[in-house]
N, C-alpha and C positions, 0 to 999 in steps of 0.2 A: 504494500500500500504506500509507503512511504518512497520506494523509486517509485512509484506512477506520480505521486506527489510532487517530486521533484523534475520528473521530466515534462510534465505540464506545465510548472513556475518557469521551466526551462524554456518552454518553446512559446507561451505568454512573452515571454522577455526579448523573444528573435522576432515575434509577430510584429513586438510595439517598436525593435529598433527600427525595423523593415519600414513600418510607417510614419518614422520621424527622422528621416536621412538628416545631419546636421551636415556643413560644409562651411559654417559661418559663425565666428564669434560669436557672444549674446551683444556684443557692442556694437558687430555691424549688422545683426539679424534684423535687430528698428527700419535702419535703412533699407536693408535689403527687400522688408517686409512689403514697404511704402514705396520700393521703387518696380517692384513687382506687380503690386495692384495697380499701381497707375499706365504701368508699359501694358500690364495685360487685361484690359475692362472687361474681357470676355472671362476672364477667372473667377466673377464675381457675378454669382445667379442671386436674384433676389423671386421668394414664392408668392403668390396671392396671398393677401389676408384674409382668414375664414372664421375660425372662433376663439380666437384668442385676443386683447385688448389690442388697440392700432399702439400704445404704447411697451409691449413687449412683441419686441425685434429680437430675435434670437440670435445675437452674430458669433459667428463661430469662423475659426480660425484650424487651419489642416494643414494640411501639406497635398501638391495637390495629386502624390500617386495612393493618397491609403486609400482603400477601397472600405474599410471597414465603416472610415469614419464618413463616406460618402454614405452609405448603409443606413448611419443614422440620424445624416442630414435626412435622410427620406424619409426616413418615421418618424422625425420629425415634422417634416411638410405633412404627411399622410396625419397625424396628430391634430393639426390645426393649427401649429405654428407660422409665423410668418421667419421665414429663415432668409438670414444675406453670409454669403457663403465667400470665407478670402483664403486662396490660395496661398500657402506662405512655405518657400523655404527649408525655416528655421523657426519652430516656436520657444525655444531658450528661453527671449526675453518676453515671449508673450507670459509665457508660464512662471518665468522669475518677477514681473512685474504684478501679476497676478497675485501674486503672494501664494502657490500653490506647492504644499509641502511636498519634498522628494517624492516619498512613498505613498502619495496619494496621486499621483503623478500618471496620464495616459495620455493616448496618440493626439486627442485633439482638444480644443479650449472652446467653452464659448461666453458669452456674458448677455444676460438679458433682466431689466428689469434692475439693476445696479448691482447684483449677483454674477457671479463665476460658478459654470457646471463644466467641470469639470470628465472627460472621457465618457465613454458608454449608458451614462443615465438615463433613465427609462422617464417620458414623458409626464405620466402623475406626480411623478418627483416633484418634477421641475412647476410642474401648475402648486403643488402643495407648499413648494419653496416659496413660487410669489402670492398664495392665499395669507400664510402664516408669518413670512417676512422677519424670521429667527435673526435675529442681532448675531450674525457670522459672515463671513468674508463668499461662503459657498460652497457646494456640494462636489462630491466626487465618487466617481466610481472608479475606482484605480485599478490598474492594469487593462484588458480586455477581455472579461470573464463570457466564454463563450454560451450563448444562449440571451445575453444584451441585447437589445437595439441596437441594431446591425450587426450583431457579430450570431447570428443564426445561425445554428445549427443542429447536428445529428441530437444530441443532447445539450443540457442545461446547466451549467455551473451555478451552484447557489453561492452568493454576492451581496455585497453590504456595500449600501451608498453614505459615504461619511460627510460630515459638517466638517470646514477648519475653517480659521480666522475667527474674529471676533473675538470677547473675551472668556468666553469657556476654549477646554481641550477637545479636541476633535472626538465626536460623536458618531454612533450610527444613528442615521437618517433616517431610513429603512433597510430590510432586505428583503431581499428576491429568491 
């Protein structure tokens, strides 16, 4: 049990480098970020608004070959999100600026509603994040636990979506 344990943590950890290729400093990632969305407007999908408040935008930040986190751009659109979508890079300083600790740490970022959700979060999260509006920095679902929002699959990894920032210690949010 414990080698299949670790060979999951193991291939978890090639899935998320595979979709966060760095090649940039976190010092020149800023510019590279902003000089990428501006050279490429086509990198930047924004979806219909349907039922979700015209003031939560969900922007989310990727890189633009993960397929996972494109997965859950979708279910997020399909949810009722209105989502704008920036190809980036390097998210370093997305995610150091974020203030999003190491270990809670996954392939993509996004911020809606003055919150950071953090990887693979599952839609009711994130509506329960902006009904209740918890005094913390934002949610996360760390790593890529397969059976997520976008990360579909054969079976389900049971997954806990934690709190950091703000003035308590990182909490479980919910799990899955």
């Amino acid at each position: 049990m414990r080698h299949t344990s670790l060979r999951l943590v193991s291939l978890a950890a090639a899935l998320l480098a595979a979709c966060s290729t760095s090649s940039s400093t976190p010092a020149s990632s800023a510019a590279d970020a902003s000089a990428s969305s501006a050279a490429t407007p086509a990198a930047t999908t924004v979806a219909q608004r349907t039922t979700v408040a015209p003031d939560s935008v969900l922007v989310v930040y990727k890189t633009p070959t993960c397929g996972c986190c494109k997965g859950w751009v979708d279910r997020m659109k399909e949810a009722g999100f209105t989502v704008e979508v920036h190809d980036v890079p390097d998210l370093s300083a997305i995610k150091s600026d974020a203030g999003i600790p190491e270990e809670l740490q996954a392939c993509h970022t996004a911020r809606i509603g003055g919150y950071v959700v953090e990887g693979h979060v599952p839609a009711s999260d994130i509506r329960r994040l902006l009904a209740e509006r918890p005094a913390v920095t934002g949610i996360a679902t760390p790593g890529m636990p397969t059976g997520s929002p976008g990360m579909e699959g054969a079976y389900k990894d049971r997954y806990d979506v934690m709190t950091f920032g703000g003035s308590a210690k990182s909490s479980v949010f919910a799990s899955h």
